[in-house]
C-alpha positions as CSV (number, residue, x, y, z in Angstrom):
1,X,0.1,29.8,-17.8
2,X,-1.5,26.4,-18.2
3,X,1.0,23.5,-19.0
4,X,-0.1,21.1,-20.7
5,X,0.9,17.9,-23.1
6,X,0.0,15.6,-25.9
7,X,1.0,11.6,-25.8
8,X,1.2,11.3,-29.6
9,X,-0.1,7.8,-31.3
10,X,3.6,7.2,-32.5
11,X,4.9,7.0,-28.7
12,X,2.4,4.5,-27.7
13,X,3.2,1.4,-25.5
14,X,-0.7,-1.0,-25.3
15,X,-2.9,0.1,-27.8
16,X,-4.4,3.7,-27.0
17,X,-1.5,4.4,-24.1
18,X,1.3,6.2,-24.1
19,X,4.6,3.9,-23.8
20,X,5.3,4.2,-19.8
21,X,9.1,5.1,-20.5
22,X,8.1,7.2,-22.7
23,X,5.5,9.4,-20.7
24,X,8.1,8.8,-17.8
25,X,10.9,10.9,-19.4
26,X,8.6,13.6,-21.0
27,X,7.4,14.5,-17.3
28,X,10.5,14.3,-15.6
29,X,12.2,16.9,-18.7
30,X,9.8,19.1,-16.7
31,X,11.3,18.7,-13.8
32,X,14.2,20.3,-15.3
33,X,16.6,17.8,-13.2
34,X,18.8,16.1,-16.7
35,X,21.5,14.7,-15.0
36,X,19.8,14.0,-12.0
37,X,17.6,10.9,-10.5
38,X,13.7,11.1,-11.2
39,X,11.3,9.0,-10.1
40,X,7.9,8.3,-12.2
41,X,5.2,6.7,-10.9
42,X,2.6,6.0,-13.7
43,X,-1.1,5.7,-11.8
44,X,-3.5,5.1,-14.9
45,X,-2.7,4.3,-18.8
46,X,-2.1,7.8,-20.3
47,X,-4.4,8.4,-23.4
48,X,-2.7,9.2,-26.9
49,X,-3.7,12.2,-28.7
50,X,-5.4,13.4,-26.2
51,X,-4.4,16.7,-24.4
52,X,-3.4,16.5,-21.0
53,X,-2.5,18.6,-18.0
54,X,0.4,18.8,-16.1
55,X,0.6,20.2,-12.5
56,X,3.1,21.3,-10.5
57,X,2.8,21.2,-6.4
58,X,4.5,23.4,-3.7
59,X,6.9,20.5,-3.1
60,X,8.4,20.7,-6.4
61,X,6.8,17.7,-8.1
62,X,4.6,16.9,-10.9
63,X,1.1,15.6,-11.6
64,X,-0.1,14.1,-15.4
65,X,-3.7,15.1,-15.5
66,X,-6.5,13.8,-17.4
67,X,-10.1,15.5,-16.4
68,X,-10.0,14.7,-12.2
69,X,-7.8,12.2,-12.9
70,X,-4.1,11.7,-12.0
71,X,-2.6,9.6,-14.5
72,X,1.0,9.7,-13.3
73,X,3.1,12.0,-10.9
74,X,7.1,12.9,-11.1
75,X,10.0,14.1,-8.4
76,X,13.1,13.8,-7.2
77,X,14.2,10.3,-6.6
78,X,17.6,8.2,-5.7
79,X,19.0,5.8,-7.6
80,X,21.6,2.9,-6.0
81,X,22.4,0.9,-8.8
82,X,25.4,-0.6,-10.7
83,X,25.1,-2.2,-14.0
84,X,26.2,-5.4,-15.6
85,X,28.8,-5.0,-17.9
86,X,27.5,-5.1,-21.6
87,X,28.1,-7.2,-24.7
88,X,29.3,-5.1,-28.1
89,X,26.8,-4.0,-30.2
90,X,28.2,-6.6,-32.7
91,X,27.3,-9.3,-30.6
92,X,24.2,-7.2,-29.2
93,X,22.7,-7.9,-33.1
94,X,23.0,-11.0,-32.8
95,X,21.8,-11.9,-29.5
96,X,18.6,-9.8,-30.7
97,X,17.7,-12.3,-33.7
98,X,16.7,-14.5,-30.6
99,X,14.6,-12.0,-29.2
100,X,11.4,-13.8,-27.5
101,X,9.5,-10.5,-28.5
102,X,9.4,-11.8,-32.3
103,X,7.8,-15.0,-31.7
104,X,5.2,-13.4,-28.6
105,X,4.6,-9.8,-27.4
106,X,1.7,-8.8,-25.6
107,X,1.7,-5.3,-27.8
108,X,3.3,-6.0,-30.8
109,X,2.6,-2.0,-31.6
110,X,5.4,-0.7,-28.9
111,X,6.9,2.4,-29.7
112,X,10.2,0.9,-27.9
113,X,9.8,-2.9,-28.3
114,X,7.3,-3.4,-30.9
115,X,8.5,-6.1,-33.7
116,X,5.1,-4.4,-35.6
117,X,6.5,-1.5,-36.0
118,X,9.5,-0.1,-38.8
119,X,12.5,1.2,-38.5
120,X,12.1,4.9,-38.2
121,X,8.7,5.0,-36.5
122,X,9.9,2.5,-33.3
123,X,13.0,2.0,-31.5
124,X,12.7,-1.6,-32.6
125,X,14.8,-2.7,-29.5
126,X,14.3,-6.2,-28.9
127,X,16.5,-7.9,-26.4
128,X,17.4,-11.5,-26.3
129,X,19.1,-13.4,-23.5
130,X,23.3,-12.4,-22.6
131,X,24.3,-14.0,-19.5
132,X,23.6,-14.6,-15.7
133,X,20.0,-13.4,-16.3
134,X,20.8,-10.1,-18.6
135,X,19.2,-9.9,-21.6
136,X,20.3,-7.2,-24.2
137,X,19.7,-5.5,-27.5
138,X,21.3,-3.1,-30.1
139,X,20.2,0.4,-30.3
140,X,21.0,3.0,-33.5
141,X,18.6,6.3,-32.5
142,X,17.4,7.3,-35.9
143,X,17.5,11.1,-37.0
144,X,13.4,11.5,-35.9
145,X,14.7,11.4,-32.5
146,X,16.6,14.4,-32.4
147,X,16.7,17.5,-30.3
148,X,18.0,19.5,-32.7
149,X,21.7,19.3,-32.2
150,X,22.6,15.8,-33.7
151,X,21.6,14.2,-30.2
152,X,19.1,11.8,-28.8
153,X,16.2,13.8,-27.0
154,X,16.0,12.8,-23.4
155,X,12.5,11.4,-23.2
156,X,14.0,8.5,-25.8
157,X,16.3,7.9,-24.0
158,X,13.8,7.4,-20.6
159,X,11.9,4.9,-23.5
160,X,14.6,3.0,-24.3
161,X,15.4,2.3,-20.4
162,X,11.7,1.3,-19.9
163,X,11.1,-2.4,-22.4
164,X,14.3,-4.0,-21.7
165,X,13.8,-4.3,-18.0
166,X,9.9,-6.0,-19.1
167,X,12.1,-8.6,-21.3
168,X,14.5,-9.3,-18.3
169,X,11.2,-10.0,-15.8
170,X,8.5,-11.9,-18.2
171,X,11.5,-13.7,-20.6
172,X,7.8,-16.2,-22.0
173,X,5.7,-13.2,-22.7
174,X,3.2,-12.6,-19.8
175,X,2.0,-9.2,-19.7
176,X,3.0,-6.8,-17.2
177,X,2.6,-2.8,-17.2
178,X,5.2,-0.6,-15.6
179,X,3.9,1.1,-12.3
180,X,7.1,3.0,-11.2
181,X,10.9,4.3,-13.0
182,X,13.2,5.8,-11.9
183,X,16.4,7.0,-13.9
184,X,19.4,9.2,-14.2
185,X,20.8,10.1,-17.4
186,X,24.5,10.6,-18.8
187,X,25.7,12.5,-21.5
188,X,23.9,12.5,-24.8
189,X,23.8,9.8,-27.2
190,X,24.2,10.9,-30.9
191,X,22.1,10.3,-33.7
192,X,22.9,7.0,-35.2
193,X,25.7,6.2,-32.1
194,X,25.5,2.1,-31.8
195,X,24.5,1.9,-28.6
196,X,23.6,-1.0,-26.2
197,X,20.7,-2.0,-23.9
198,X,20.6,-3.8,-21.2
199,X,17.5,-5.3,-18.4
200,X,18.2,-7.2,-15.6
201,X,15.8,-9.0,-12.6
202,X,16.0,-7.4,-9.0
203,X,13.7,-8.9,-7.2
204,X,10.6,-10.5,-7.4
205,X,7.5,-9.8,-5.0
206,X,3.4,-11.5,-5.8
207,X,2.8,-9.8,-9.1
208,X,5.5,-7.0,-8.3
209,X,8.6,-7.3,-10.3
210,X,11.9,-5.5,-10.2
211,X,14.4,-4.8,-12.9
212,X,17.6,-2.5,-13.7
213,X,18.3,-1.3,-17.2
214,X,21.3,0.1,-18.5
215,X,22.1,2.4,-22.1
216,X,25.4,2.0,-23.3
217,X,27.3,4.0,-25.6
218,X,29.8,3.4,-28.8
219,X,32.7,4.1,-26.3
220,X,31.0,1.7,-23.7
221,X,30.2,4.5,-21.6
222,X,26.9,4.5,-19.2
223,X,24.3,6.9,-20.9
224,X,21.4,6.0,-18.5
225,X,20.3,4.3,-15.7
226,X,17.4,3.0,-14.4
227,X,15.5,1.1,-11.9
228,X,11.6,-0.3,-12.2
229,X,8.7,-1.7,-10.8
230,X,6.9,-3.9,-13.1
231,X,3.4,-5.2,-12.3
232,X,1.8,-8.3,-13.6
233,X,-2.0,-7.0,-13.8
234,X,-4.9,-9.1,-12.1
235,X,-7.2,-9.0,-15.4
236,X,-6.6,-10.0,-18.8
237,X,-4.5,-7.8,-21.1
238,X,-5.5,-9.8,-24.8
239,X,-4.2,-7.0,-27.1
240,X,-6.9,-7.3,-29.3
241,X,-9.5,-6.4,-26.0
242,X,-7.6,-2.5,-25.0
243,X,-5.8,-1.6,-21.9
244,X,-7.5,-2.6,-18.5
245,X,-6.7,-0.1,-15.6
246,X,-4.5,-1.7,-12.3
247,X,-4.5,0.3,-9.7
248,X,-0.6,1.1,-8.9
249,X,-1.5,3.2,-5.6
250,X,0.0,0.5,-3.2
251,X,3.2,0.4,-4.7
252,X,6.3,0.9,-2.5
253,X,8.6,4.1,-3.2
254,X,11.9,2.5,-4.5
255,X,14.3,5.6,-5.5
């Protein structure tokens, strides 16, 4: 049976695209590996509302298909990462009132990191700077993202994992898409849990960036993990002018 998928408008990241994290966690929920490291590597913008295919190979892995083109592909991946330790969600709130995202934000429309959009519709996480290069944010999953059992649906948490590492990388603003994730998940987060993220800088390479990003529960417990390649595009991204298309097929397989 053809498999296929819809990015809705909601989940979008640059006007008309699907929010990488986002698309990252739906595919790798295919993969049927939870608890278990997936890599992502996202090829082209995804399209909102817009069916698309998905495509399993003999190896085990997954393609995102629009028409002839792959728009992203998904397997099994490592992860060798430790994470800072985090601030409280207390002081989380108020290291988010400094957030550079409210003053500039290359796509103010975010699903994850959007100051555009309200509570309820966007995850509305905004980090500011925490210490020694960390930046960090509070995060209270509303009801809209459940699974149907009180708890946070993977692929949100994969979206909250995504913007926080951008923040720790481009702290004034510049744009930069995300060409590669890849994360590991903990147990669940419930609806309306305080919760804490966290992005931090790797390394830096040309216009290749990076980061490691960290979701915290109430109890201070590691939900999710990830690592990322961020890439600072060669054109212009001026949200009002759409979503150019990099080309991410020379990145290097981290994970």
């Amino acid at each position: 049976m053809r498999d296929t998928l819809t990015i809705a408008q909601r989940f979008r990241g640059p006007p008309g695209s699907g929010n990488g994290g986002y698309v990252a966690g739906v595919l790798a929920e295919r993969l049927a590996r939870v608890e278990e490291p997936v890599t992502v590597r996202l090829l082209r913008p995804p399209p909102v509302d817009v069916r698309l295919d998905v495509r399993p190979a003999a190896d085990g892995s997954l393609s995102l298909v629009h028409g002839e083109s792959a728009l992203a592909c998904a397997a099994r991946g490592t992860l060798d990462l430790e994470a800072p330790e985090p601030p409280t969600f207390a002081v989380a709130v108020e290291i988010a009132r400094s957030s550079p995202g409210f003053e500039r934000h290359p796509f103010p429309g975010c699903f994850v990191c959007g100051p555009a959009r309200a509570h309820g519709d966007g995850l509305r996480i905004l980090p500011g700077a925490w210490c020694d290069g960390v930046v960090a944010a509070p995060w209270r999953p509303d009801a809209t993202l459940d699974r149907g059992d009180g708890r946070v649906r993977h692929e949100h948490v994969w979206a909250a994992l995504d913007c926080p590492g951008y923040f720790a990388v481009a702290p004034h603003g510049r744009p930069m898409l995300l060409g590669q994730m890849t994360a590991r998940l903990g147990r669940a987060l419930r609806i309306g849990e305080p919760s804490v993220v966290v992005g931090w800088s790797i390394a830096a390479e040309g216009r290749k960036q990076r980061a490691g990003t960290a979701v915290f529960g109430a109890d201070g417990e590691l939900r999710g993990l990830a690592e990322a390649v961020w890439i600072e595009p060669r054109a212009s991204l001026a949200p009002a002018s759409g979503l150019p298309t990099p080309t991410f097929a020379a990145l290097p397989a981290h994970g």
